[in-house]
C-alpha positions in Angstrom: 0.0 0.0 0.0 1.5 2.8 -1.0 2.5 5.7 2.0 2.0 8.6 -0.3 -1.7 10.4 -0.3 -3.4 10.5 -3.7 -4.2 13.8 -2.9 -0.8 15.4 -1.6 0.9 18.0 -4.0 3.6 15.7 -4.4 1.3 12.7 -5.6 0.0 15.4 -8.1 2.8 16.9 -9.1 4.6 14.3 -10.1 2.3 12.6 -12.6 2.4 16.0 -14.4 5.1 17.1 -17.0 8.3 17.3 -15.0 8.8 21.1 -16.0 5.3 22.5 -14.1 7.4 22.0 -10.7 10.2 23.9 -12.0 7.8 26.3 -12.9 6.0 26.5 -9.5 10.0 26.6 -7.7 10.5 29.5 -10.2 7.7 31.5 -9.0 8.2 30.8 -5.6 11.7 31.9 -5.7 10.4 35.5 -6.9 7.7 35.7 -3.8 9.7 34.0 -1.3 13.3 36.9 -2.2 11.0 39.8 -1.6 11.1 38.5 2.4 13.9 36.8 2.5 17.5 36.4 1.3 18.1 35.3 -1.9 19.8 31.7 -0.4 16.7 31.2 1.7 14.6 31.8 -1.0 15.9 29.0 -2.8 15.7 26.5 0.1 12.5 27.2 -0.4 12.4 25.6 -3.8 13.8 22.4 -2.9 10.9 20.5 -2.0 9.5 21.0 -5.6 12.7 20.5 -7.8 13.1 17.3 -5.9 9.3 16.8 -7.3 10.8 18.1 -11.0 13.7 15.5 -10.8 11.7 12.5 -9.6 9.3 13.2 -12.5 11.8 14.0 -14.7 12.5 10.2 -13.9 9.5 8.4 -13.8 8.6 10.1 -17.3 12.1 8.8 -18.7 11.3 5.3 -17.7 8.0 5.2 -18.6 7.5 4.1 -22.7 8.3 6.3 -25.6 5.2 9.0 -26.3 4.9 6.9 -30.0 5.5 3.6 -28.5 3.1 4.7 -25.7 0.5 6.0 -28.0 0.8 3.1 -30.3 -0.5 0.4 -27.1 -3.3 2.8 -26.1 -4.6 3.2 -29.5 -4.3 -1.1 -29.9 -6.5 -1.1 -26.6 -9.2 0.9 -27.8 -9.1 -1.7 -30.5 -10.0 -4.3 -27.9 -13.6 -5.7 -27.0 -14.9 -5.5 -23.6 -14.0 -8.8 -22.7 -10.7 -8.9 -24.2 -9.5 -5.7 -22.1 -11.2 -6.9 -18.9 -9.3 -9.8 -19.1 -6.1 -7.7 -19.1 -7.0 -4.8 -16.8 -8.0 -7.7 -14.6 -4.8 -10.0 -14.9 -3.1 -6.7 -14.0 -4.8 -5.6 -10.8 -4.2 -9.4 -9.6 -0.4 -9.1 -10.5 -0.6 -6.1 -8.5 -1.5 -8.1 -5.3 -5.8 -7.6 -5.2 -8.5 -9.7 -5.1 -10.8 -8.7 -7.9 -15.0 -8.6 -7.8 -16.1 -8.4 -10.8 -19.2 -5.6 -10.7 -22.4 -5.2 -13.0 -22.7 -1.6 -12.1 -21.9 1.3 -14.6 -19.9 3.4 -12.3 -17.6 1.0 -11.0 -16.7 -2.5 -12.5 -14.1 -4.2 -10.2 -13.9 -4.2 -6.4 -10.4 -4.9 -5.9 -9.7 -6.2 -2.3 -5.8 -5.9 -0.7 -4.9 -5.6 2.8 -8.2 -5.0 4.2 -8.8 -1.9 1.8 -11.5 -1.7 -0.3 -11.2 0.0 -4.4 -13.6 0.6 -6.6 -12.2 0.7 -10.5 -14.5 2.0 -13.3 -12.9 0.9 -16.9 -15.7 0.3 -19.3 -15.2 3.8 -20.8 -11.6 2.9 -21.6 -12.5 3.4 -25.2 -13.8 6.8 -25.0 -11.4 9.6 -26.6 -11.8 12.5 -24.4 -13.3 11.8 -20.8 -15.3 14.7 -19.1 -16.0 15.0 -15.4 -19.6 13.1 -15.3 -18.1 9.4 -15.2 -15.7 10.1 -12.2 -18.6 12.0 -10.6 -20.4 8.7 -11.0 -17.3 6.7 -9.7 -17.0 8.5 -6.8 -20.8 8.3 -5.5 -20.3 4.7 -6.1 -17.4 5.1 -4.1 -18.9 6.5 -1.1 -22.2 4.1 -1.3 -20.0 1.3 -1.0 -18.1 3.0 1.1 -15.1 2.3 -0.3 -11.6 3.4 0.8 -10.6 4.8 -3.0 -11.5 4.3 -6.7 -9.2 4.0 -10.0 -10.5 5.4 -13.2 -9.1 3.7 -16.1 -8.8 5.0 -19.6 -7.0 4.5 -22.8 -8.0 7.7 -24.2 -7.6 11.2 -23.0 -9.1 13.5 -20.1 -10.3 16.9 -20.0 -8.8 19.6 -17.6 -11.7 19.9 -15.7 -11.7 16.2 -15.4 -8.0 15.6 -14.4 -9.0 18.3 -12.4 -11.6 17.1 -10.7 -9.8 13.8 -10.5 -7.2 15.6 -7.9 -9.3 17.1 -5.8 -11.3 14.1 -5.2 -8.1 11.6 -4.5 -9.6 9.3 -8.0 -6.7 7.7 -9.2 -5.9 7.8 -13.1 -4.9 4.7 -14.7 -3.8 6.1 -18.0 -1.4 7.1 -20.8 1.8 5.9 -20.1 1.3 4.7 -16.9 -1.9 2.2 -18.0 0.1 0.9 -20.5 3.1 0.1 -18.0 0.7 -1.2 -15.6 -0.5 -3.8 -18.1 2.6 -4.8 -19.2 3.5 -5.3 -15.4 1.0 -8.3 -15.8 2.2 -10.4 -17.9 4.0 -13.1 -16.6 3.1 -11.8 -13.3 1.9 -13.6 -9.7 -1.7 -14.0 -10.1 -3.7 -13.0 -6.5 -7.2 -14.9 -6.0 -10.5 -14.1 -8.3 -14.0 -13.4 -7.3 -16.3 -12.8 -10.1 -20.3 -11.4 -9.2 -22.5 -13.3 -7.1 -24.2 -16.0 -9.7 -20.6 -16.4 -11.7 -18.2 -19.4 -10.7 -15.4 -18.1 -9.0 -11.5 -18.8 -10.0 -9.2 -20.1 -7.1 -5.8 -19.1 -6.8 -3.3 -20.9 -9.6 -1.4 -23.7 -7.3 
């Protein structure tokens, strides 16, 4: 489980472009000198050009923005069943216990150390995502009363809706990270399955 808040700056900050945090030091820097010394001023800065470099790094290991764009567009090629069978290979390979969910909102309870998740991923087709559908995941979120929710996409998000998604604490499961988080999967340690009530369930591979 991870120790960093989905809704602290830092969690934010660095799953933007790497240069917004320079940005945001730069501008600090010219408030923070007309208090302070010039030296102080830039101690200031440090917290968010440590944020610059580590997503300087993530975004230099993650794949190439053609490469990248190349899986996502192959996954909107996918059926429904086809990419629910990866999405949920990859949540198992990331240590949860999946439900799958009839609901429109929310389509997998994922289970792990006692927390509950709801995901929502049968919009991973749409090409631009607005605010409505992580509205809905997040009453479904709170009626299940669910720890957190992931919203998963292989197309794009508005501002307003990566937005919104920040100042809720939704995760994004997208772009370059959705397609590094299903290529996590393969191959990977498969967790126990629990499809919806009237569906045989799948035990653990021995």
């Amino acid at each position: 489980m991870s120790l960093i808040s989905k809704r602290s700056l830092f969690y934010v900050l660095s799953r933007l472009p790497w240069w917004l945090s320079v940005l945001l030091a730069a501008a600090l820097f010219m408030v923070v000198r007309q208090f302070l010394p010039n030296l102080a001023a830039f101690a200031s800065t440090l917290p968010l050009l440590g944020i610059a470099a580590y997503a300087g790094w993530r975004q230099l290991r993650a794949p190439g923005d053609e490469g990248g764009a190349d899986a996502l567009a192959e996954l909107r090629t996918l059926s429904w069943r086809d990419f629910s069978e990866r999405i949920d290979a990859a949540f198992r390979c990331d240590g949860y216990t999946t439900v799958a969910l009839a609901g429109q909102a929310a389509n997998y309870e994922l289970r792990k150390s006692g927390r509950v998740t709801l995901a929502g991923c049968k919009r991973w087709k749409v090409a631009n995502t607005g605010v409505e559908p992580l509205r809905a995941l997040r009453q479904a979120m709170q009626t299940a009363e669910a720890a957190a929710c992931i919203y998963v996409t292989a197309g794009d998000l508005s501002p307003n809706a990566r937005q919104y998604a920040a100042q809720n604490g939704i995760r994004l499961l997208c772009d370059a990270e959705l397609v590094a988080f299903l290529a996590r999967a393969r191959g990977g340690n498969k967790a126990a399955v629990v499809q919806a009530p009237g569906v045989a369930k799948r035990s653990p591979a021995p």
